[in-house]
PyMOL Python script that loads the backbone (N, CA, C, O; Angstrom):
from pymol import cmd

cmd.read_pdbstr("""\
ATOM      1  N   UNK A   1     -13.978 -48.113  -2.980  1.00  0.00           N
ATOM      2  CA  UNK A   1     -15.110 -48.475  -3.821  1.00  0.00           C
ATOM      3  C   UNK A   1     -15.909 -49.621  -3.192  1.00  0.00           C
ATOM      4  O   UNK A   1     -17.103 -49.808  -3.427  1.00  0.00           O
ATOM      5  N   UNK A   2     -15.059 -50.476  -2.264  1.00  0.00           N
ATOM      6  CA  UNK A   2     -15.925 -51.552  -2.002  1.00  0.00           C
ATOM      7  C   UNK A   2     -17.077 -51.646  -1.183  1.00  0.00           C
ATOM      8  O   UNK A   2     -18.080 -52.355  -1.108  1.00  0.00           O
ATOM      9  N   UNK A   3     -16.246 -50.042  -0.212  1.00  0.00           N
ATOM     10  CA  UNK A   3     -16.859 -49.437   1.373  1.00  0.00           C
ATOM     11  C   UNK A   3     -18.366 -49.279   0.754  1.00  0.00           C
ATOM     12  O   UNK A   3     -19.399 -49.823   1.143  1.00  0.00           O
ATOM     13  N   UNK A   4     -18.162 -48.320  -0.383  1.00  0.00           N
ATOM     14  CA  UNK A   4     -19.256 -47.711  -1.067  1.00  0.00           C
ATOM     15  C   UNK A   4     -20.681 -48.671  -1.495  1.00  0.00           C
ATOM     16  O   UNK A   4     -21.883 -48.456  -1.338  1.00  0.00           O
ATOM     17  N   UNK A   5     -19.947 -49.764  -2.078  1.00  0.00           N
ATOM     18  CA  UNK A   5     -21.125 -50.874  -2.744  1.00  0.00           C
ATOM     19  C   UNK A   5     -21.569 -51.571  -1.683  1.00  0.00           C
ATOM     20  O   UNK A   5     -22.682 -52.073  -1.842  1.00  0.00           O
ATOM     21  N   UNK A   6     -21.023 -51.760  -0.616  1.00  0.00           N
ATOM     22  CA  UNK A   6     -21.224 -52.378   0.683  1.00  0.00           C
ATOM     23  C   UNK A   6     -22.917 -51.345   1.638  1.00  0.00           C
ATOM     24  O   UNK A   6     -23.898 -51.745   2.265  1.00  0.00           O
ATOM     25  N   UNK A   7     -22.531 -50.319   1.329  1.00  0.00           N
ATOM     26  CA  UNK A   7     -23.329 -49.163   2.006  1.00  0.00           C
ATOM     27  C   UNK A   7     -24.445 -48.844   0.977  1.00  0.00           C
ATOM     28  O   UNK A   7     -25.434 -48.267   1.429  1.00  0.00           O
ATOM     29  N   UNK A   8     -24.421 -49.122  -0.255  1.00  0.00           N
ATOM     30  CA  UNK A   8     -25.661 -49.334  -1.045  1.00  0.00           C
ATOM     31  C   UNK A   8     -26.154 -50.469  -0.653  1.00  0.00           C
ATOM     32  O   UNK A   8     -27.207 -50.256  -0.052  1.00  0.00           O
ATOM     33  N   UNK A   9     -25.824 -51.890  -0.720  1.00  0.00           N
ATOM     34  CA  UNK A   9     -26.479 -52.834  -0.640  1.00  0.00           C
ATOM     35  C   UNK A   9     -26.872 -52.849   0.881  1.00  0.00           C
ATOM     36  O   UNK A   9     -27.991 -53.358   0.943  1.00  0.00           O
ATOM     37  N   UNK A  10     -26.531 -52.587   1.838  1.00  0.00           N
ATOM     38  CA  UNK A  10     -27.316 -52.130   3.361  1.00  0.00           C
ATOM     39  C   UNK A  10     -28.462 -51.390   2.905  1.00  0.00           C
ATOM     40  O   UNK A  10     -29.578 -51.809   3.215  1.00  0.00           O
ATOM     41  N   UNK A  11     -28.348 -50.391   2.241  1.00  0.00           N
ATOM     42  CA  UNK A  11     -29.454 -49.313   2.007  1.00  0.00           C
ATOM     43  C   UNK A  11     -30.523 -49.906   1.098  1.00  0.00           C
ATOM     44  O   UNK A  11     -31.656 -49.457   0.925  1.00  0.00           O
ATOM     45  N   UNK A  12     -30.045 -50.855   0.614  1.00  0.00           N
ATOM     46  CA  UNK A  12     -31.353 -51.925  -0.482  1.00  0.00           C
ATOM     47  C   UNK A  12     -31.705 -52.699   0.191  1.00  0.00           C
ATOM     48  O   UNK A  12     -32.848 -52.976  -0.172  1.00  0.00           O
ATOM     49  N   UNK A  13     -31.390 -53.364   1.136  1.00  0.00           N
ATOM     50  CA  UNK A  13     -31.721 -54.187   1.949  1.00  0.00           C
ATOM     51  C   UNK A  13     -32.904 -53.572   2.655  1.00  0.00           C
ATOM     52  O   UNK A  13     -33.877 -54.312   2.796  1.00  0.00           O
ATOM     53  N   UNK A  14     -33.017 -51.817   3.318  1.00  0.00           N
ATOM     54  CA  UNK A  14     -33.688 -51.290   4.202  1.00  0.00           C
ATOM     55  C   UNK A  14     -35.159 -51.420   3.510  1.00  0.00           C
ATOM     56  O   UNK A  14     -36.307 -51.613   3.910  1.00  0.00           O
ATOM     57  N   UNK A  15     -34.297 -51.142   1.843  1.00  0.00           N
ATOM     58  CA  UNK A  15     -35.682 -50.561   1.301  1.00  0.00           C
ATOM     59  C   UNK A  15     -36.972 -52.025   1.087  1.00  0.00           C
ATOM     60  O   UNK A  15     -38.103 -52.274   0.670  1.00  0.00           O
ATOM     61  N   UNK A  16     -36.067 -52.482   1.566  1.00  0.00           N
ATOM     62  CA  UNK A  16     -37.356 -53.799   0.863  1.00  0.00           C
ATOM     63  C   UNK A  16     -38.131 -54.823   2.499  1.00  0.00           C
ATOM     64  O   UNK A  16     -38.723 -55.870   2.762  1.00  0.00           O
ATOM     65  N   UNK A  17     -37.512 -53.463   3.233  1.00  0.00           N
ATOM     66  CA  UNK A  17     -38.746 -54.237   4.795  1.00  0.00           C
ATOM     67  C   UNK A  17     -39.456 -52.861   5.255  1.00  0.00           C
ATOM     68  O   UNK A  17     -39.052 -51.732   4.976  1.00  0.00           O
ATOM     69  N   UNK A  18     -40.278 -53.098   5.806  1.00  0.00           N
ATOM     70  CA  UNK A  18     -41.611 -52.022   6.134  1.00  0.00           C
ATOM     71  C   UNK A  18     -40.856 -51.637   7.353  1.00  0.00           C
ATOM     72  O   UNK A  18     -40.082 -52.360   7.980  1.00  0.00           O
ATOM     73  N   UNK A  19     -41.232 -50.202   7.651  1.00  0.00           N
ATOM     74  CA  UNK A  19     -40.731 -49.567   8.797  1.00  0.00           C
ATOM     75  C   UNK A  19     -41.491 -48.437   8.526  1.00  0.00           C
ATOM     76  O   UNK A  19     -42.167 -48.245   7.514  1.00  0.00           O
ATOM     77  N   UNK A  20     -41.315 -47.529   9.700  1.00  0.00           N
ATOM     78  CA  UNK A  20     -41.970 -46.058   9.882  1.00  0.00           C
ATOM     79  C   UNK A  20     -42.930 -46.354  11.331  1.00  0.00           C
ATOM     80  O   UNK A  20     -42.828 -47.227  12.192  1.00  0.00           O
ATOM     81  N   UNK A  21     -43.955 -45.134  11.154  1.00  0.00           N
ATOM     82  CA  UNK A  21     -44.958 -45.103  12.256  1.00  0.00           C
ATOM     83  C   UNK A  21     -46.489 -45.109  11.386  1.00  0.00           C
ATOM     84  O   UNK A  21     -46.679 -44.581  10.291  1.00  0.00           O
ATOM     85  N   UNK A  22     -47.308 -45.722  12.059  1.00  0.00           N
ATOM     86  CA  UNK A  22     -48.749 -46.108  11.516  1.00  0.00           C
ATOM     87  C   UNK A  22     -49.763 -45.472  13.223  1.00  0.00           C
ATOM     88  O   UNK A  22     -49.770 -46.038  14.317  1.00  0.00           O
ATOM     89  N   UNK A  23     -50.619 -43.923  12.747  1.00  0.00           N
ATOM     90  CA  UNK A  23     -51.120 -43.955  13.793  1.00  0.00           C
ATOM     91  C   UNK A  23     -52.960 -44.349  12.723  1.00  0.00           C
ATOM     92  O   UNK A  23     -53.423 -44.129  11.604  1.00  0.00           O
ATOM     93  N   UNK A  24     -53.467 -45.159  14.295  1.00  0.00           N
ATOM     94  CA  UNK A  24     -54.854 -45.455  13.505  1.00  0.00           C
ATOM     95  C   UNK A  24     -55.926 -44.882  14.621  1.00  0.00           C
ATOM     96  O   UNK A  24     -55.690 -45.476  15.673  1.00  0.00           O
ATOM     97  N   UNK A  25     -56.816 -44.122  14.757  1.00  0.00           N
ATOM     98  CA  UNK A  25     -57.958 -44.148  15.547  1.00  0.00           C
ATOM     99  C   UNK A  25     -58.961 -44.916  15.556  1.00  0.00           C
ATOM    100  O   UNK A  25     -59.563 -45.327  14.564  1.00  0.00           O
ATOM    101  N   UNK A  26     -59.224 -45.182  16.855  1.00  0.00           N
ATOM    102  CA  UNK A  26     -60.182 -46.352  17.114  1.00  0.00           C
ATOM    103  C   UNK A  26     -61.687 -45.763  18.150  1.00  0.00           C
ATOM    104  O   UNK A  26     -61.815 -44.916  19.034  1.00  0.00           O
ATOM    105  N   UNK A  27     -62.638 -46.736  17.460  1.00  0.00           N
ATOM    106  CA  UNK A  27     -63.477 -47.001  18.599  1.00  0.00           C
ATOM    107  C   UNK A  27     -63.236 -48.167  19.705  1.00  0.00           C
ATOM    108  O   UNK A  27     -62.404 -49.071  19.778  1.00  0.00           O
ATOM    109  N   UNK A  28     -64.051 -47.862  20.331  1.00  0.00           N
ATOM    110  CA  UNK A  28     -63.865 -48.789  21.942  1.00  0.00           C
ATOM    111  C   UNK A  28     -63.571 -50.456  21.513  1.00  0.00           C
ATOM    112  O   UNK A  28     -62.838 -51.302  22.027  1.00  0.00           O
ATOM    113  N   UNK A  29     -64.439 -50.497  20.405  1.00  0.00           N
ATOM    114  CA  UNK A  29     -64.398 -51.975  20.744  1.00  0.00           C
ATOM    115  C   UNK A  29     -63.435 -52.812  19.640  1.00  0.00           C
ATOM    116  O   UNK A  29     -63.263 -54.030  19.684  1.00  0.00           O
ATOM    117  N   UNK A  30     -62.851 -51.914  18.651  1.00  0.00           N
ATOM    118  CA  UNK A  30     -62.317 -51.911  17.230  1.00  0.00           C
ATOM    119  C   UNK A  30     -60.687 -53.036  17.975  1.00  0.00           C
ATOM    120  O   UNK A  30     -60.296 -54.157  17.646  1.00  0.00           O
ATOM    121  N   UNK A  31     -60.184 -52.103  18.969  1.00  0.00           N
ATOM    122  CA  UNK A  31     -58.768 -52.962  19.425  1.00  0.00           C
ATOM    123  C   UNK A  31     -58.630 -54.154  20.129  1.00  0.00           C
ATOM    124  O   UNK A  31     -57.439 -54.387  20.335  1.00  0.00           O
ATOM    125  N   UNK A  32     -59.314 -54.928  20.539  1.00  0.00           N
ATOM    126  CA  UNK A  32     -59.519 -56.621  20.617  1.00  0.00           C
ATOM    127  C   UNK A  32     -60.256 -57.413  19.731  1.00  0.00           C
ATOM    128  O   UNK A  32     -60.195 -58.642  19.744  1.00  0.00           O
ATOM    129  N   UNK A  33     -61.155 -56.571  18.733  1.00  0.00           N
ATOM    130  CA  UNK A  33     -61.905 -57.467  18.114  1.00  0.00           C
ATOM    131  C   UNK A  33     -61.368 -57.232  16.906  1.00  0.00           C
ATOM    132  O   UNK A  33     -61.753 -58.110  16.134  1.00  0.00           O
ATOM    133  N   UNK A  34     -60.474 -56.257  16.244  1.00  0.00           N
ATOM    134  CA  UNK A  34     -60.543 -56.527  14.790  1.00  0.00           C
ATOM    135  C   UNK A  34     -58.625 -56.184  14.857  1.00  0.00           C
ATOM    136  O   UNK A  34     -57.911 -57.145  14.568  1.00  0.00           O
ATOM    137  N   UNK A  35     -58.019 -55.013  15.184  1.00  0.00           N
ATOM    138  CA  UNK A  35     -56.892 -54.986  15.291  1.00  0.00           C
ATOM    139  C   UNK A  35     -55.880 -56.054  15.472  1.00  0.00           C
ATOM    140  O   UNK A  35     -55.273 -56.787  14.690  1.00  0.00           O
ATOM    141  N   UNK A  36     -55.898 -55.887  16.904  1.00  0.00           N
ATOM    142  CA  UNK A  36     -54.834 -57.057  17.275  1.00  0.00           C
ATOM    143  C   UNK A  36     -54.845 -58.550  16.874  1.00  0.00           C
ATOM    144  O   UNK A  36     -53.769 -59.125  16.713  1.00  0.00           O
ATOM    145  N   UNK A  37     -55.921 -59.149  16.720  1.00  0.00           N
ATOM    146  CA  UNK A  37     -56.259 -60.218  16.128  1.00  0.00           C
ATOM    147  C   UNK A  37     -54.847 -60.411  14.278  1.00  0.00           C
ATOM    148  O   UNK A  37     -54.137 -61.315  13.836  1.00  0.00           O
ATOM    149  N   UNK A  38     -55.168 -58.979  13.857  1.00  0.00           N
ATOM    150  CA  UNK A  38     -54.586 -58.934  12.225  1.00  0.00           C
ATOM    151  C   UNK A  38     -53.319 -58.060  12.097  1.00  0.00           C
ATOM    152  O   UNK A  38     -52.746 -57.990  11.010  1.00  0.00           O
ATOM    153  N   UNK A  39     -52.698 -57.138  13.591  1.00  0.00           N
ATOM    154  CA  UNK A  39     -51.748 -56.471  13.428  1.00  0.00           C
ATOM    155  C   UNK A  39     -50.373 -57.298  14.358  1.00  0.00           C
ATOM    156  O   UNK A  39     -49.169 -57.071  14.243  1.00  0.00           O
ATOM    157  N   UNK A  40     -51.174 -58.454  15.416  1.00  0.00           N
ATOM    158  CA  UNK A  40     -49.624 -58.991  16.068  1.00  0.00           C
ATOM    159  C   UNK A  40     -49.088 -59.529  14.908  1.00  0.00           C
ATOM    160  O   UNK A  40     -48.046 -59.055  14.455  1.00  0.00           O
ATOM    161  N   UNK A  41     -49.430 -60.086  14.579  1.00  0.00           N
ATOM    162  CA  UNK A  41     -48.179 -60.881  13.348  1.00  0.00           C
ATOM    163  C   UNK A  41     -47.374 -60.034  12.713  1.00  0.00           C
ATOM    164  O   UNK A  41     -46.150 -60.160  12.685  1.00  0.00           O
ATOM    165  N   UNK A  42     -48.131 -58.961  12.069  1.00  0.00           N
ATOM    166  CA  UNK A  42     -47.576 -58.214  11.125  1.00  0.00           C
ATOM    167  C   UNK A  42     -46.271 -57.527  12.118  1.00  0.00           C
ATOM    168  O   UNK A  42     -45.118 -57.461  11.693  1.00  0.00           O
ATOM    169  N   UNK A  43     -46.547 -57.199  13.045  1.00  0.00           N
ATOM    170  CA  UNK A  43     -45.602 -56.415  14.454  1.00  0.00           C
ATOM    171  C   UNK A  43     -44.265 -56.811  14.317  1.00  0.00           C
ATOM    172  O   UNK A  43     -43.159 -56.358  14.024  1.00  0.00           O
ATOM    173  N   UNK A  44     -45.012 -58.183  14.760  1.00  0.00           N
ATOM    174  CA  UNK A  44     -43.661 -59.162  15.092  1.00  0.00           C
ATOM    175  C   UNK A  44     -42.698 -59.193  14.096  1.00  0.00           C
ATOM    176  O   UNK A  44     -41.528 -58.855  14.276  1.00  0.00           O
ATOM    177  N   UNK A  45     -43.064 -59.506  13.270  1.00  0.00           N
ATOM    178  CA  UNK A  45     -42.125 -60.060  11.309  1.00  0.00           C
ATOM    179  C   UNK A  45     -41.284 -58.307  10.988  1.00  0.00           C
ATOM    180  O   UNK A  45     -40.212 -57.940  10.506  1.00  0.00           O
ATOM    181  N   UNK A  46     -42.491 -57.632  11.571  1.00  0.00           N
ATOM    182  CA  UNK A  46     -41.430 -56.609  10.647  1.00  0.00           C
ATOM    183  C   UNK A  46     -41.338 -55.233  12.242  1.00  0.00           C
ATOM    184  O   UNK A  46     -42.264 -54.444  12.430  1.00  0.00           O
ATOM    185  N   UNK A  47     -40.413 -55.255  12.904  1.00  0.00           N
ATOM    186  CA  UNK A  47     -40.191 -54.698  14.616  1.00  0.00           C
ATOM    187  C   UNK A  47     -39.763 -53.319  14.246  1.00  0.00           C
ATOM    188  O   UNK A  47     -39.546 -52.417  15.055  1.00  0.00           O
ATOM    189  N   UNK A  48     -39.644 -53.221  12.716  1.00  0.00           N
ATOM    190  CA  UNK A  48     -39.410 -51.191  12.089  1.00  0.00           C
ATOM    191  C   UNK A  48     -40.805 -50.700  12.368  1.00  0.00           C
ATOM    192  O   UNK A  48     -40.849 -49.535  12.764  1.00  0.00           O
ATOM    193  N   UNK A  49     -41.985 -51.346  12.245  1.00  0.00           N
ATOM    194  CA  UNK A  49     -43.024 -50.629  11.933  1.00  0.00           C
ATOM    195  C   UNK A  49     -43.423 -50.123  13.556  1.00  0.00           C
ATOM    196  O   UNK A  49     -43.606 -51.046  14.350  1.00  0.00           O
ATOM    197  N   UNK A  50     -43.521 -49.150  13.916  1.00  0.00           N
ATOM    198  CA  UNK A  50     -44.347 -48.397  15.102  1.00  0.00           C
ATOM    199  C   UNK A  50     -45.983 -48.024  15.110  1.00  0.00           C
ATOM    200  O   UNK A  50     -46.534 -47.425  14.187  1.00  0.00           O
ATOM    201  N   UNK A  51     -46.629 -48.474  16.284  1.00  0.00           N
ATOM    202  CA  UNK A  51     -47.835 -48.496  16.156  1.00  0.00           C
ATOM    203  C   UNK A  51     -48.486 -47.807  16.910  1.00  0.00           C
ATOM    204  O   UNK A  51     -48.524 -48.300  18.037  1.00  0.00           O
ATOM    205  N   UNK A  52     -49.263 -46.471  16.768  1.00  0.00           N
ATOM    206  CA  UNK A  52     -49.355 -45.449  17.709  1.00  0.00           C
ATOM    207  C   UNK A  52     -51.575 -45.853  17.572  1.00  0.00           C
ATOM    208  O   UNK A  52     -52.162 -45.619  16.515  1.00  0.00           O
ATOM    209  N   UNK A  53     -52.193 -46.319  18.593  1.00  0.00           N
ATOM    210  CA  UNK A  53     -53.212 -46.562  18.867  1.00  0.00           C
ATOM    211  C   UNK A  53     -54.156 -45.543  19.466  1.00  0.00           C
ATOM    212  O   UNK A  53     -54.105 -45.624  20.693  1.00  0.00           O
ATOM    213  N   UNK A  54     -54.958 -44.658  19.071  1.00  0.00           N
ATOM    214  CA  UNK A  54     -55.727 -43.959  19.715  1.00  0.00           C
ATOM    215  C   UNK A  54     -57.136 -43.770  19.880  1.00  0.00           C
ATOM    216  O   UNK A  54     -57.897 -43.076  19.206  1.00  0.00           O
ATOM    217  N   UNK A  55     -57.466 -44.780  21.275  1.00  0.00           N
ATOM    218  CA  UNK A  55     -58.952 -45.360  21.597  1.00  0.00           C
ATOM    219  C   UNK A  55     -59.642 -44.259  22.024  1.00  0.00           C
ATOM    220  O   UNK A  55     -59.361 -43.512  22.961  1.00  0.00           O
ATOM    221  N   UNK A  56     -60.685 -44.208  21.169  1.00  0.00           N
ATOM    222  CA  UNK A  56     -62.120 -42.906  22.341  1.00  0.00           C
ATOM    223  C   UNK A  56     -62.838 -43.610  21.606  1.00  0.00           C
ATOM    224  O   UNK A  56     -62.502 -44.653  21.045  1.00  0.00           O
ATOM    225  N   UNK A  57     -64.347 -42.831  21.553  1.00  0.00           N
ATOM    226  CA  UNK A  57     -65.929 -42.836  21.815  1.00  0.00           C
ATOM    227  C   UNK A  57     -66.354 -41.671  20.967  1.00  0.00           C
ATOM    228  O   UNK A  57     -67.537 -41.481  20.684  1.00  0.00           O
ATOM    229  N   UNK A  58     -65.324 -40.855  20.543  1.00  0.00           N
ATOM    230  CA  UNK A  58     -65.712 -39.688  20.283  1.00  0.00           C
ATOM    231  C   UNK A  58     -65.275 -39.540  18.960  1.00  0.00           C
ATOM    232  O   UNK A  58     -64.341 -40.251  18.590  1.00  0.00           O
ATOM    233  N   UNK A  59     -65.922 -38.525  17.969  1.00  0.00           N
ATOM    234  CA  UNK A  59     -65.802 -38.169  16.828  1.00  0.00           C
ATOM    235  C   UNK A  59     -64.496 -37.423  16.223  1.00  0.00           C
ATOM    236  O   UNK A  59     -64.426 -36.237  16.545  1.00  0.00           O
ATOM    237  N   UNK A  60     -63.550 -37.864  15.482  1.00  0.00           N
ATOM    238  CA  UNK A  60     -62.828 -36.926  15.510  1.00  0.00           C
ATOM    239  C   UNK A  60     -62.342 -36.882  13.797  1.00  0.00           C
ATOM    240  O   UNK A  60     -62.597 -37.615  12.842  1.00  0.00           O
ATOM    241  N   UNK A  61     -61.542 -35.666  13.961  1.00  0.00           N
ATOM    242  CA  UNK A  61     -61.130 -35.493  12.163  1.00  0.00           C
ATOM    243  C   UNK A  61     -59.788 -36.485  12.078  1.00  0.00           C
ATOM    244  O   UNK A  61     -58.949 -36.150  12.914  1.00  0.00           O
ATOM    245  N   UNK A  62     -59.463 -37.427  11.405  1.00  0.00           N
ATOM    246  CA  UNK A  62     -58.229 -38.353  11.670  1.00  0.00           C
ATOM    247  C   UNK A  62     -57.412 -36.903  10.540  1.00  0.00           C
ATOM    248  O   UNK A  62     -56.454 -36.354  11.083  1.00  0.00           O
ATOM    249  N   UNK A  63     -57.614 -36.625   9.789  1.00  0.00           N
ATOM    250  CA  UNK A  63     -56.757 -36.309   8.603  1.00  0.00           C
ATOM    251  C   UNK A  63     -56.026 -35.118   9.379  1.00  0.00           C
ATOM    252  O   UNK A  63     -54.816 -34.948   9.230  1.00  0.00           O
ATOM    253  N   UNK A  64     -56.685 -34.415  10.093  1.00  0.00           N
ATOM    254  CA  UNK A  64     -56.924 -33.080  10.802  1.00  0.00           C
ATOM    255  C   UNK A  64     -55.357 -33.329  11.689  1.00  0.00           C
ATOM    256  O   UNK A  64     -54.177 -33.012  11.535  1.00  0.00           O
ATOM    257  N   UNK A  65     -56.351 -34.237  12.867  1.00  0.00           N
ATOM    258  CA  UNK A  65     -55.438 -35.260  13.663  1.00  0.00           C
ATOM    259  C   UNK A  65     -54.086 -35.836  13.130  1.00  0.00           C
ATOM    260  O   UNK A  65     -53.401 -36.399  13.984  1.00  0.00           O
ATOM    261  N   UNK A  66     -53.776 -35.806  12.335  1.00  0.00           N
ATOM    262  CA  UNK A  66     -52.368 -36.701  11.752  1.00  0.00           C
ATOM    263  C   UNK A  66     -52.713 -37.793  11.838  1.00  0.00           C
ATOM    264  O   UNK A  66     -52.095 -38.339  12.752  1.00  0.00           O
ATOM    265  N   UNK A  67     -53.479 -38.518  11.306  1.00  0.00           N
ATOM    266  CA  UNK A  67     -53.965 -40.347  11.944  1.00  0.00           C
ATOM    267  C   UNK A  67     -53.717 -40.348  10.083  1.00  0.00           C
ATOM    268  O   UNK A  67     -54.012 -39.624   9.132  1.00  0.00           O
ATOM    269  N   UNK A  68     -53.047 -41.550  10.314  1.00  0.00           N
ATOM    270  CA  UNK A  68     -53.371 -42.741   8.996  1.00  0.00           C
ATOM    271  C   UNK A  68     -54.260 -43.487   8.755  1.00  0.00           C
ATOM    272  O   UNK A  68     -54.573 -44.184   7.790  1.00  0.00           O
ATOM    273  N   UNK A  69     -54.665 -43.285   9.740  1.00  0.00           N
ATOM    274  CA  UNK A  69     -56.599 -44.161   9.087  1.00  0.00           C
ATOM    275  C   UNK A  69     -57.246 -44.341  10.550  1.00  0.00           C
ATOM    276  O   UNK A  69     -56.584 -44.247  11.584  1.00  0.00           O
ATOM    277  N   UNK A  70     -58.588 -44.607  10.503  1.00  0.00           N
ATOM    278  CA  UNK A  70     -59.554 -44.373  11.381  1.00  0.00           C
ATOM    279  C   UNK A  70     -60.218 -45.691  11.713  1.00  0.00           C
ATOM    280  O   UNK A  70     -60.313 -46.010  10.528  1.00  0.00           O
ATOM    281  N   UNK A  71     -60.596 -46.416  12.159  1.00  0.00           N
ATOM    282  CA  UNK A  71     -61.667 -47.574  12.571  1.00  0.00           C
ATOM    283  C   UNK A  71     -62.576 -47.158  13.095  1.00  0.00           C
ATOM    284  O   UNK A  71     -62.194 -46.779  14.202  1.00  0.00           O
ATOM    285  N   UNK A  72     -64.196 -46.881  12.911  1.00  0.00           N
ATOM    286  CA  UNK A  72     -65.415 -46.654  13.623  1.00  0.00           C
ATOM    287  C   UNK A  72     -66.368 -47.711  12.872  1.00  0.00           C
ATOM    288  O   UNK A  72     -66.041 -48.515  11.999  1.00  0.00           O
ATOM    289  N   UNK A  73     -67.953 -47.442  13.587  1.00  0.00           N
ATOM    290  CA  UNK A  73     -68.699 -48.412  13.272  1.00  0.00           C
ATOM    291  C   UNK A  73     -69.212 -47.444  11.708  1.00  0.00           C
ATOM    292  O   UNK A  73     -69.253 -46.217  11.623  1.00  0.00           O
ATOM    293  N   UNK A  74     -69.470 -48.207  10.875  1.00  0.00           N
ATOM    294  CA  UNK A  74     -70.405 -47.796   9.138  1.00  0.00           C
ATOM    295  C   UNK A  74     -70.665 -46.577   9.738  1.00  0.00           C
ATOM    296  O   UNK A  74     -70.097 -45.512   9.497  1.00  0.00           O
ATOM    297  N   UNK A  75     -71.659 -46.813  10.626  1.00  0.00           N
ATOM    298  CA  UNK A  75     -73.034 -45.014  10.640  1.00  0.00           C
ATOM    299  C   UNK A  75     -71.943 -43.846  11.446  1.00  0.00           C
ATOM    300  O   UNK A  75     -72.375 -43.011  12.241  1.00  0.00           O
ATOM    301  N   UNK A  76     -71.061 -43.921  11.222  1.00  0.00           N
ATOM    302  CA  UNK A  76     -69.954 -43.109  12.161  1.00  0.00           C
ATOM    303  C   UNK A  76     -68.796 -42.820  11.151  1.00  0.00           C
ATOM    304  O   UNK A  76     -67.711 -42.357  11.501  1.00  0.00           O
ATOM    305  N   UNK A  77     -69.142 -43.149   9.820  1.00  0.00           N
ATOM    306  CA  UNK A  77     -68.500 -42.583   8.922  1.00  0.00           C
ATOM    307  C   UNK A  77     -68.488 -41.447   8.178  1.00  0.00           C
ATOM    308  O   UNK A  77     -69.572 -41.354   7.602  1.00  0.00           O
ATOM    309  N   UNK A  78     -67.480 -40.178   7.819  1.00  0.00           N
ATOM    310  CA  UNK A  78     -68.053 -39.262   7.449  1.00  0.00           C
ATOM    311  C   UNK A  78     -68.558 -39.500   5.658  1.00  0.00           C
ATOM    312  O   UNK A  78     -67.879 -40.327   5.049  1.00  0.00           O
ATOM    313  N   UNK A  79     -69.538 -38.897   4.979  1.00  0.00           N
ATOM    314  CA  UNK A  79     -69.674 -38.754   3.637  1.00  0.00           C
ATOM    315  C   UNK A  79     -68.773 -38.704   2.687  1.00  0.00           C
ATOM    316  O   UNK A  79     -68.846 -39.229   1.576  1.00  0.00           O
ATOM    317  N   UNK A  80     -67.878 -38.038   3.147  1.00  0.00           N
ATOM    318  CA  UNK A  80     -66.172 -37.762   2.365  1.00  0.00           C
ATOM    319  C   UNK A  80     -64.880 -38.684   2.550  1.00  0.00           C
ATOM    320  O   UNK A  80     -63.793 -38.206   2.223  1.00  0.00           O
ATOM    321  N   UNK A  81     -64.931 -39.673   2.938  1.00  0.00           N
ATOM    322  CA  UNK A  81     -64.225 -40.556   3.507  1.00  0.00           C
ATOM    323  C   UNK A  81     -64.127 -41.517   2.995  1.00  0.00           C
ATOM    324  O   UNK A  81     -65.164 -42.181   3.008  1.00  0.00           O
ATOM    325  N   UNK A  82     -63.170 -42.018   2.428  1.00  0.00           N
ATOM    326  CA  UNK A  82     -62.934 -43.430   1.584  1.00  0.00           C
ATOM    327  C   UNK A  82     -63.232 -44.275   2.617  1.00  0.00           C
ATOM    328  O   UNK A  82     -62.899 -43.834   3.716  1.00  0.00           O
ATOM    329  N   UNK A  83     -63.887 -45.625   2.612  1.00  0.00           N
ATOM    330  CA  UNK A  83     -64.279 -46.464   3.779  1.00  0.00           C
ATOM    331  C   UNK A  83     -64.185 -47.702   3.024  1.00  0.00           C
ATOM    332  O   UNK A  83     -64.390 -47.845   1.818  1.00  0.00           O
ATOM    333  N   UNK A  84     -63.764 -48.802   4.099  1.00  0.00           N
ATOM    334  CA  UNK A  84     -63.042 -50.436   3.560  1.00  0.00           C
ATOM    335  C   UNK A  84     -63.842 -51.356   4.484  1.00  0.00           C
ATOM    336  O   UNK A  84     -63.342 -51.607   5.581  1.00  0.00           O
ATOM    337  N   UNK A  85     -64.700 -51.740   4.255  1.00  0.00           N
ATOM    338  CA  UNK A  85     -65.276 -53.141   5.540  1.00  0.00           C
ATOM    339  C   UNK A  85     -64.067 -53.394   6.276  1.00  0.00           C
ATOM    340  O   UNK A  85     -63.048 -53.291   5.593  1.00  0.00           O
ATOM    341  N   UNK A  86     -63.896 -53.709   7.535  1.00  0.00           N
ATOM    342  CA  UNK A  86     -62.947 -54.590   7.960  1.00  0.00           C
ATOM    343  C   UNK A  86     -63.489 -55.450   9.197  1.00  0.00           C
ATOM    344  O   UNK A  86     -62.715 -55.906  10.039  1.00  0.00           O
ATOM    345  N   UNK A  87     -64.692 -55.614   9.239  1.00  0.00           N
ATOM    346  CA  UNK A  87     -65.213 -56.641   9.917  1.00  0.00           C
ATOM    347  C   UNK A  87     -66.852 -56.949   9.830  1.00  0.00           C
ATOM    348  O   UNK A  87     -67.423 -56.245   8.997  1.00  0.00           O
ATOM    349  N   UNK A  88     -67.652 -57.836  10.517  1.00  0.00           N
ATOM    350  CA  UNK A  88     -68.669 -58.396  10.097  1.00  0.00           C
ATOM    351  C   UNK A  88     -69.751 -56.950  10.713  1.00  0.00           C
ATOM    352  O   UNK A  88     -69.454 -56.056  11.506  1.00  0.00           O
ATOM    353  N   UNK A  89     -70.841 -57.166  10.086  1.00  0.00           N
ATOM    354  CA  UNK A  89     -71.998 -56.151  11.214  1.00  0.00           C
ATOM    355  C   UNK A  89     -71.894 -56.485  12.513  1.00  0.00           C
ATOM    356  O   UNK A  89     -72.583 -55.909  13.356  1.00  0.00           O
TER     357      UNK A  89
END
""", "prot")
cmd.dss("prot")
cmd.show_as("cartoon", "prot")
cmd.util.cbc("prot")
cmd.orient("prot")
């Protein structure tokens, strides 16, 4: 019984730190100026989370793509697309 409560409380422990994979698509200029600036920290503190980065120029479907979210400039947003400021004009 003790083995048992021992192997739950490991498994509560897991549940309460961030882990998995986060893929995001980017434009060119999105990964020194707005990313890394707001994702090293987060990296560091929590070393479960995986960060799959995919830089172009080019238009693409993220949802299509398997991407968890997209970074482009405003006018490069599609109509259907939930969209969040995340940096200045």
């Amino acid at each position: 019984m003790t083995e048992i409560e021992e192997e739950i409380a490991a498994l509560t422990e897991l549940r309460d730190r961030p882990a998995g994979s986060v893929r995001i698509a980017l434009s060119h200029h999105a990964p020194s100026q707005l990313i890394w600036p707001r994702l090293r920290p987060v990296l560091r503190d929590f070393p479960d989370i995986k960060l799959e980065l995919s830089v172009d120029g080019g238009f693409r479907d993220i949802v299509g793509d398997g991407f968890d979210a997209g970074i482009r400039l405003g006018e490069s947003v599609e109509q259907d697309m939930i969209a969040l400021r995340v940096g200045p004009d």
